[in-house]
N, C-alpha and C positions, 0 to 999 in steps of 0.2 A: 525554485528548487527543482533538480533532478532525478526523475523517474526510473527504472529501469523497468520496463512492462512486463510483468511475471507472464501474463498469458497467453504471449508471443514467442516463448522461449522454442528453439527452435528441436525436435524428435530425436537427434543424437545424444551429443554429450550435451546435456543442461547446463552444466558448470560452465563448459567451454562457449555453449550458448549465450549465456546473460554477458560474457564478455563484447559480445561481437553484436549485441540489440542498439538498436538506434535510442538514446536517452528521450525522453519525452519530457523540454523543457515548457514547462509550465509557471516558473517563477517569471516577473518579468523584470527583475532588477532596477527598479528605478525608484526613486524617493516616493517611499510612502506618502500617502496624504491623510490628513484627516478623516475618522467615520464617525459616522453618526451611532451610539449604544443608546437602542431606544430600552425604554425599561423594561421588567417579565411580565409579564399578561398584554403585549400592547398591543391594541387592534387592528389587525390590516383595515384599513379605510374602502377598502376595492373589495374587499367581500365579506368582511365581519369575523373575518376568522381570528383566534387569536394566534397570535405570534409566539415563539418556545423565543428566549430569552436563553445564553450559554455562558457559560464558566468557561476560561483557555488556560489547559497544562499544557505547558512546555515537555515534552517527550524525549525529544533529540535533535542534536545539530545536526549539518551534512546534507551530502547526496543519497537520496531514500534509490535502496538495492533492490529489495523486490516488495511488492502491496504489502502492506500491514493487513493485520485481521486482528478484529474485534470478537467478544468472545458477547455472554450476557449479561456474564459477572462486572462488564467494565476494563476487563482484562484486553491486553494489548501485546500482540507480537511483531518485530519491525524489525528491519538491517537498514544499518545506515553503512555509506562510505562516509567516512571523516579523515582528517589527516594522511589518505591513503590507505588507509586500513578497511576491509570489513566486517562489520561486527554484528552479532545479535542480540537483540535487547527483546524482556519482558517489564512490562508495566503489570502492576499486581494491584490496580488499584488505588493503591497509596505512594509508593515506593518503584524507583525503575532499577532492575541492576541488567548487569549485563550477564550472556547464558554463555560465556565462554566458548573453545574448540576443541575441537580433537588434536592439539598440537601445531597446527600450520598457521593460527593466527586469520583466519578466514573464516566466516559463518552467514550464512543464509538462512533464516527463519521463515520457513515458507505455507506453515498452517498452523493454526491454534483450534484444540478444543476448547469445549467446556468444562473441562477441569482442568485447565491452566496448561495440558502438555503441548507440547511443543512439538513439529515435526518440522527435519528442515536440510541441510546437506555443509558438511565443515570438512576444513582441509588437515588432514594431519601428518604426521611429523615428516611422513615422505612426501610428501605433498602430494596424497592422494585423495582424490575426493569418495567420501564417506557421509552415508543415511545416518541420521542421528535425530533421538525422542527424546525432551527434556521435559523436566519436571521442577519444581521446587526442592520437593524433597530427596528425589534422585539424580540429580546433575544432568548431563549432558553422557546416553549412553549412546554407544558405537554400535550399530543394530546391522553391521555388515564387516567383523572383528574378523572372520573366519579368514587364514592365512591364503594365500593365493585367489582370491575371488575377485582379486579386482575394482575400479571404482562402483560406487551405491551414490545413488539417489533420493531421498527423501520428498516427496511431494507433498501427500494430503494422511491427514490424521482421521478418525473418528473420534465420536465420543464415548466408546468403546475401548480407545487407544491402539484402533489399527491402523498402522501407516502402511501407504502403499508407493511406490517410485520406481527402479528400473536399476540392476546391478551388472556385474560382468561387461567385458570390452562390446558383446553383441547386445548389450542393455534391455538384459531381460528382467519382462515384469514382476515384483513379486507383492508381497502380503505379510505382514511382519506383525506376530501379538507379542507378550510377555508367555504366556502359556505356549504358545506352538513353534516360535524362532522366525527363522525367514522361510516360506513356503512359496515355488516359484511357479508361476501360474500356468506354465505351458507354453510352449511355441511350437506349434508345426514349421517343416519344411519352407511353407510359402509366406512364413509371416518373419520379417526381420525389424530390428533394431525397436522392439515395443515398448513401453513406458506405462505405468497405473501414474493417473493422474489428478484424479477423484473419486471418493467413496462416500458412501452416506452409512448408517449404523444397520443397517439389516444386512452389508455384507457384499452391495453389490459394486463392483472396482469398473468406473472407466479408464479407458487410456486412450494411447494413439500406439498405430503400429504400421511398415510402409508393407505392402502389397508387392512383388515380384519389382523390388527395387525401382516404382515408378510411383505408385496410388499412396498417399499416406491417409489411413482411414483410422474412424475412432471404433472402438470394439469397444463389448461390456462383457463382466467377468462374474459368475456367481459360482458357487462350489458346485452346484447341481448343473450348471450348464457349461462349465469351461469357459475359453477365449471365445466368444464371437463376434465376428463382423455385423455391426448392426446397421453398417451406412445402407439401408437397401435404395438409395435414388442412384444410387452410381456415381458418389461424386469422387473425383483427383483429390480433393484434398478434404479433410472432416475432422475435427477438433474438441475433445468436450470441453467443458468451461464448467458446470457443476450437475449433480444429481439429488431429484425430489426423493422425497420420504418415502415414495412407494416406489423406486427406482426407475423414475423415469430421466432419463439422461437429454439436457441442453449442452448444445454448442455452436462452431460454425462452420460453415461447410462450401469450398468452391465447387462449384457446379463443373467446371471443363477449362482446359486450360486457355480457354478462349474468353471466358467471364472477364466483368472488369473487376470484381471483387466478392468480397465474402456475402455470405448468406445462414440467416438465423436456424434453427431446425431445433426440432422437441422430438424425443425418441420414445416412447412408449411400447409395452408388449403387448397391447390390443392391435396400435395402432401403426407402430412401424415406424420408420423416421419420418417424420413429416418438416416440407420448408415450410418458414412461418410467413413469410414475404419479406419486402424490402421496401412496402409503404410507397412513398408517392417520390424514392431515392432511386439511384442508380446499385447500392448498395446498404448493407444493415450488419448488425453484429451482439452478439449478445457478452457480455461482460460478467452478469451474476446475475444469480438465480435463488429464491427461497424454497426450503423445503414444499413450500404449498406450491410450488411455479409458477410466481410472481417474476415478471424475465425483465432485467432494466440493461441498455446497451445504448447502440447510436446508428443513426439513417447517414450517410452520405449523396450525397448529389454531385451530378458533373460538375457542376463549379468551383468543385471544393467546397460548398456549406456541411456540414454536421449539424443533428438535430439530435438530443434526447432520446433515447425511447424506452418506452414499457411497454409492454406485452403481459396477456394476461388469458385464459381461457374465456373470459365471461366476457370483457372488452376490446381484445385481438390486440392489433399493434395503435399506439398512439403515441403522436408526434408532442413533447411536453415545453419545444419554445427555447427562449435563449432570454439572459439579462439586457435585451438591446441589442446585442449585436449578429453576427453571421453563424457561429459555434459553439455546439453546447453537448456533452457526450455524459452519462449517464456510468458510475462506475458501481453502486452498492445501492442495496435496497433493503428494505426490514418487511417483517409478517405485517407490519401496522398500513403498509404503502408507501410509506418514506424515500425517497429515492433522492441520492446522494453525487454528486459529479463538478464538473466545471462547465463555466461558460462564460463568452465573453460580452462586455458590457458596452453602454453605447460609446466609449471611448474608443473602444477594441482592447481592454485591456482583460486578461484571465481571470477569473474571479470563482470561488467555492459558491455551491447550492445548495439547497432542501430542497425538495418538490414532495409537492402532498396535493390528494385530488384535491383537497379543501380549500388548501391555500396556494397553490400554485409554485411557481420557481421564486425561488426568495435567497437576494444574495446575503451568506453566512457573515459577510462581515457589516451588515447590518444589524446584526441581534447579537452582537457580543456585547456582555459587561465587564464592566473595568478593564479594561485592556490598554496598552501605552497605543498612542495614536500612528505610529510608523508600524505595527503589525497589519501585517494583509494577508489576508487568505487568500488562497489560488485555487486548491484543488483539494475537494472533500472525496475519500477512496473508499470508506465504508465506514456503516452504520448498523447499531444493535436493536431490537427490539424495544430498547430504554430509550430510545433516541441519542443516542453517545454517539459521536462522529469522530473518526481521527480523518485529520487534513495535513498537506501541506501547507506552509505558511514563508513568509521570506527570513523569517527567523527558526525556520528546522521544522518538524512533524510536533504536531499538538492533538490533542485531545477536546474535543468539547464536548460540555456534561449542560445539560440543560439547569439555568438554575433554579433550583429547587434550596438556599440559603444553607448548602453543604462547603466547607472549605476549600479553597483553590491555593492557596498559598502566591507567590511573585507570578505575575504574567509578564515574561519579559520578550521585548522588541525584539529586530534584527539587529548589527551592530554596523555602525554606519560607520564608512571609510572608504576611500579609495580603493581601488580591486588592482591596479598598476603606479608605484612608483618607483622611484631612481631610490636606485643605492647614497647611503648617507642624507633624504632628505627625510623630514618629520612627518611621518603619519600621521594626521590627527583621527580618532574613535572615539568614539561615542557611543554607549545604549541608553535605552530608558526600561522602566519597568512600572509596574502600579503592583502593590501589595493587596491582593485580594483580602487578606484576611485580616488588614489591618494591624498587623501586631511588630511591625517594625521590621530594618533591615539592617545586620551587621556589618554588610559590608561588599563591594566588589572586588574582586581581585581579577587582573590581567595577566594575559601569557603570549607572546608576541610570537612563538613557534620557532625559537633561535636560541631555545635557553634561555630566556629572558623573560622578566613578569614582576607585577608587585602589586600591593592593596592599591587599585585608588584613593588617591587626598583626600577627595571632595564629591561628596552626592548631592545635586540643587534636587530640589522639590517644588511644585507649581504646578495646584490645580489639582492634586493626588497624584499626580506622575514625576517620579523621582529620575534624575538621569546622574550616568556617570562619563566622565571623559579624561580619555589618556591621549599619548604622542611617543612615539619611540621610530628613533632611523635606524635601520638595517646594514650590516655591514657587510653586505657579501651578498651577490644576486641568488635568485632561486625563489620556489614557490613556499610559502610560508601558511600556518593554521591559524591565526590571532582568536582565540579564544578568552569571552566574559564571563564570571561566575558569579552567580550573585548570589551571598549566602543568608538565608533569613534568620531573625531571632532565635527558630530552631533548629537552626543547622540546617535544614534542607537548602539544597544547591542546585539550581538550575541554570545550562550551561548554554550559551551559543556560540557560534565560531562563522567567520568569513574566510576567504583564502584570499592570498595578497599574492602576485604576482612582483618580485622586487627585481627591476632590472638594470643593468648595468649603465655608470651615465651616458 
């Protein structure tokens, strides 16, 4: 599955940014193999620890647009690219729908609170891009409506419900409640093209903003103190990534333009920016951060290896290992110590983590239950304080819920088929699924992405994992969505889809 890195997004236009990001593939496309689903409580043997044991919802097909965020509720905010399309979707728990657009058929969900709002940036009918806070009860409002102002950006929310991003062609910061509108944070003369990129709930907004059109530095903003430059080491370039409970601002920061790469740094108003180092690498980075500042990211070395990392005040930076193989980067962490990422294995293949001081790095797709045996996890992006992780998987973005003997409904595979064939020859497809909750399945239906589709015949079963399998030839070259639905006894439908490349003989 394909990534598009939210945190790389580049200081101008964001919209026009995520276009031009290099994807971060991490699916590795090739036939699943067997896993092993050991049972819930099961012992790690290497240190006594016990093992979480997880439940996999199916979330969304597609190429994932920017990180999903978990909320505590269980709650899930994600954009997928599918079909060519991008969309936003919330998971509520039980139910996925989609948070629709302002008109342009484009949506990027780019933070979630905890109470389910939404913050994020959608295209509308002039195809202008527009800040936009969703809700359940309130749709999808347009929080940059005012006639001539230009494109808005939507970044990060509170739990408050303030969002902050960057509007107008010179993309100035602003601050956005229900009670106050959009309030715009200020720009002197020498600061151009700024952006609010993170806030925490007491009020305080970082961002980034470029210094006399050369230095891009990260500022922090509070109503009592204005815009300020907080890089005080001097670096070219300085970035936030998230902000503690008492407003202490992480992110990364290049030292000179002569550096060979980034560098971690913690911002404090005691203490000033301080770098955190770069361990025993040539470089370091920070990814995510907990209110407590708990810092989890990755070390690189000249040879190209990647390592883990945490960081922490009471422990400094520690190197947390790989599945066996050369790389392993760290993307999300919880208050509990949890820390969530990929790494590769001794094959070299990608593979989703847990890491915990207790028990170590533990590959995700060893502790799944009931699951079809062609699912693989790749890449776990973040995790809640309940231990819920969303990942990628070779069958779309999933959910895993630790089990605790709560319903999961169909876990269903990737759909296996050719990625290139000739016009007029037979496709053959195939999925499998396993019925978590045991209560049976009405049915699969196919959609081959040409106007064409129908129930599957036939569903075999063997061993608890049911599979289905179609064939259909293409009359006309071009890239194609083949899309499997699989609808349970209660109507719940969970969808995957491959793309087919159909070319001419």
């Amino acid at each position: 599955m394909r990534i598009a890195r939210r945190n790389d997004v580049s200081t101008g236009s964001p919209m026009s940014g995520l276009s031009r990001l290099a994807l971060l593939v991490v699916a590795m496309w090739t036939s699943a193999m067997a896993l092993a689903q050991p049972a819930s409580g099961e012992v790690d043997g290497k240190n006594g620890a016990q093992r979480t044991s997880y439940r996999v919802i199916n979330l969304g097909p597609g190429t994932i647009a920017t990180y999903p965020d978990i909320n505590a509720a269980g709650q899930v905010a994600f954009s997928m690219v599918n079909g060519g399309r991008t969309m936003g979707f919330f998971f509520d728990g039980a139910a996925i729908r989609n948070i629709g657009s302002l008109g342009g058929g484009i949506t990027y969900a780019n933070d979630l609170n905890e109470a389910g709002q939404i913050a994020g940036t959608s295209i509308n009918e002039q195809g202008v891009e527009n800040a936009f806070v969703w809700s359940t009860g309130g749709g999808m409002l347009d929080i940059r409506a005012e006639p001539g102002r230009g494109r808005s950006y939507g970044w990060a929310i509170n739990n408050r419900g303030v969002v902050t991003g960057s509007f107008g062609d010179s993309a100035r910061p602003f601050r956005w409640s229900h009670a106050g509108g959009v309030e715009d944070l200020g720009v002197t003369p020498a600061f151009q093209q700024p952006a609010g990129r993170v806030l925490n709930d007491t009020g305080l907004i970082a961002g980034v903003t470029t210094i006399d059109d050369e230095f891009t530095r990260v500022f922090a903003w509070t109503r009592a103190s204005g815009l300020v430059d907080i890089d005080t080491l001097g670096s070219v370039e300085s970035s936030p990534v998230a902000v503690g409970a008492g407003g202490e601002v992480a992110g990364n920061r290049l030292a000179s333009w002569d550096d060979g790469g980034d560098r971690p740094f913690l911002w404090t108003r005691v203490t000033g920016m301080v770098d955190l180092g770069i361990g025993r690498g040539t470089t370091a980075w920070v990814n995510a951060m907990t209110p407590g500042l708990h810092i989890a990211g990755g070390i690189g070395f000249a040879d190209g290896r990647q390592r883990a990392m945490s960081w922490t005040r009471r422990g400094g930076m520690r190197e947390l290992g790989t599945l066996g193989g050369r790389t392993s980067v760290a993307r999300g962490v919880n208050a509990k110590g949890q820390i969530v990422g990929f790494a590769e294995d001794k094959a070299g293949a990608v593979r989703a983590f847990v890491w915990s001081a207790g028990g170590g790095m533990l590959d995700l797709n060893r502790l799944l239950r009931r699951v079809p045996p062609t699912l693989v996890l790749e890449h776990a992006m973040a995790i809640n304080d309940r231990g819920e992780i969303v990942a990628s998987s070779n069958a779309g973005l999933v959910l895993l819920r630790p089990d605790q003997g709560r319903k999961a409904g169909p876990t269903v595979g990737p759909i296996v088929a050719e990625r290139t064939i000739e016009v007029g020859a037979p496709l053959q497809a195939s999925v499998s699924f396993v019925d978590g909750d045991q209560v049976g399945t009405r049915g699969v239906d196919w959609s081959w992405g040409d106007g064409s589709g129908g129930a599957a015949r036939r569903i075999d079963e063997r061993g608890g994992v049911a599979s289905a399998r179609a064939s259909h030839s293409f009359s006309a070259p071009g890239n194609y969505t083949v899309t499997a639905t699989v609808v349970g006894r209660d109507g719940r439908r969970t969808v995957v889809s491959q793309e087919v490349e159909v070319t001419a003989p």
